[in-house]
C-alpha positions as CSV (number, residue, x, y, z in Angstrom):
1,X,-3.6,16.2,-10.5
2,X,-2.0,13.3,-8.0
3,X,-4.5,13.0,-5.1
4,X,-3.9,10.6,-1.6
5,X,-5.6,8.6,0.5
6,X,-4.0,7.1,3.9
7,X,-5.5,4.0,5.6
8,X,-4.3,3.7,9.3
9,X,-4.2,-0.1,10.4
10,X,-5.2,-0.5,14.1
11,X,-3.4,-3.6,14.8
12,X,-1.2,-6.4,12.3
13,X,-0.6,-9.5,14.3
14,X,2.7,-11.1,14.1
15,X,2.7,-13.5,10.7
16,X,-0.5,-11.9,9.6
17,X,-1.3,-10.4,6.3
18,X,-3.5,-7.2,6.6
19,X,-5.4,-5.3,4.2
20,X,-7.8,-2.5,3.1
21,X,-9.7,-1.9,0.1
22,X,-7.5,1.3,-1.0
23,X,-9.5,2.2,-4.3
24,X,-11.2,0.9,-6.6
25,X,-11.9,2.1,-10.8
26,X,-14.7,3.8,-11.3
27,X,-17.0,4.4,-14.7
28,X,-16.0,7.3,-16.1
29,X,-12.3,7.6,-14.4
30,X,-8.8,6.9,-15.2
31,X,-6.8,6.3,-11.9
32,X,-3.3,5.1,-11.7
33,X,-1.7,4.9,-8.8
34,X,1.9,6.6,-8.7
35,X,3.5,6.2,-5.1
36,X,3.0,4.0,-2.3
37,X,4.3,4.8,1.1
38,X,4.0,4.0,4.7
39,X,5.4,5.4,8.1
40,X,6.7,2.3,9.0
41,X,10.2,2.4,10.1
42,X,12.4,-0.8,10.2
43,X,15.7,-1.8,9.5
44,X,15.1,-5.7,9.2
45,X,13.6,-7.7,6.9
46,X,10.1,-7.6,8.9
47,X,7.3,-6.1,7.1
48,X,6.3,-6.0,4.2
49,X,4.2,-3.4,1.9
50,X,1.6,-5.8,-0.4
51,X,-1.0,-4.3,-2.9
52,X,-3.2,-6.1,-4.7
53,X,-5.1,-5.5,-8.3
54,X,-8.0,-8.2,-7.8
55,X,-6.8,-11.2,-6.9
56,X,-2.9,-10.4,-8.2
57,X,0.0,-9.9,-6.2
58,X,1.2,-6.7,-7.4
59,X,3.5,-5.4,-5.0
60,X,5.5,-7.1,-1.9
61,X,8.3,-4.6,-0.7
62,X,10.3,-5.1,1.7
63,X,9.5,-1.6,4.4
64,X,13.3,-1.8,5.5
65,X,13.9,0.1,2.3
66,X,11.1,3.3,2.9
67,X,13.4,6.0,4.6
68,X,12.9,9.5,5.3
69,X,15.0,10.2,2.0
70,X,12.9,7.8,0.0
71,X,9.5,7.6,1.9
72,X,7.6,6.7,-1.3
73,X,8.0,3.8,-4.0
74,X,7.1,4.9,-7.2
75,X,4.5,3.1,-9.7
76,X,2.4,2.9,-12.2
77,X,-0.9,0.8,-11.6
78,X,-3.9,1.5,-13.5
79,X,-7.2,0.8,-12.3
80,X,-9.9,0.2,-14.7
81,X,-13.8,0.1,-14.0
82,X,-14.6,-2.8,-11.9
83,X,-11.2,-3.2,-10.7
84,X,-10.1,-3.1,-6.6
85,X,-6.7,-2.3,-5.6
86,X,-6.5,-3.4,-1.5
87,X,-3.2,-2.3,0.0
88,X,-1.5,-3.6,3.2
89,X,1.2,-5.4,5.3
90,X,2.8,-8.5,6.3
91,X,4.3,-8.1,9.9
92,X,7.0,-11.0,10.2
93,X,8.3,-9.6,12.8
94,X,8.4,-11.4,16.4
95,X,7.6,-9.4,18.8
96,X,5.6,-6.3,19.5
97,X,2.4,-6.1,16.8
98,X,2.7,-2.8,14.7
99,X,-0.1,-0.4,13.9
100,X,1.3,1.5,11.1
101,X,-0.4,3.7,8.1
102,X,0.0,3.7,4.4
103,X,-0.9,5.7,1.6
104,X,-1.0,5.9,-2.1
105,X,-0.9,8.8,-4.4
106,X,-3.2,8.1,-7.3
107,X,-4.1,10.2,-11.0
108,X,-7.5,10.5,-11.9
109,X,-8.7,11.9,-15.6
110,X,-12.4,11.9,-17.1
């Protein structure tokens, strides 16, 4: 069954990297993560979606191609026990700071 959490970010500077400890794997569970998404909307190469598993750069997407056609970007990260994923942005944008939200739609099995 896929299940989702959201993480709204109250405020990502300009040239700032922010991030949130999304999920983590757990003793006992196999979670994947299947879809990322955010409600950012941008048409320049400004921010960025970036997940990390640990201390690896997994993911670094450029938001410019999340539309209301294709609002998700489809993966397949597993987690195992021990293991954080932290999800985020990178706002290169000059100008106005953004507070936008992401999400991730996970699998879990005993």
């Amino acid at each position: 069954m896929l299940k989702w959490k959201r993480h709204r970010f109250t405020d990502i500077d300009n040239n700032v990297e922010k991030l949130t400890d999304i999920l983590a794997g757990l003793s006992g569970k196999n979670r994947v993560i299947k879809y990322l998404g955010g409600d950012i909307a941008t048409t320049v190469n400004t921010i960025f979606f970036r997940v990390y598993r640990d201390a690896e750069q997994i993911v670094d997407f450029d938001c410019k191609h999340i539309t209301t056609a294709h609002p998700f970007v489809p993966m397949n990260l597993p987690l195992a026990e021990g293991q954080l994923c932290k999800a985020g942005f990178f706002n290169l944008a000059v100008g106005a700071d953004q507070t936008p939200s992401i999400v991730i739609g996970y699998e879990e099995a005993d």
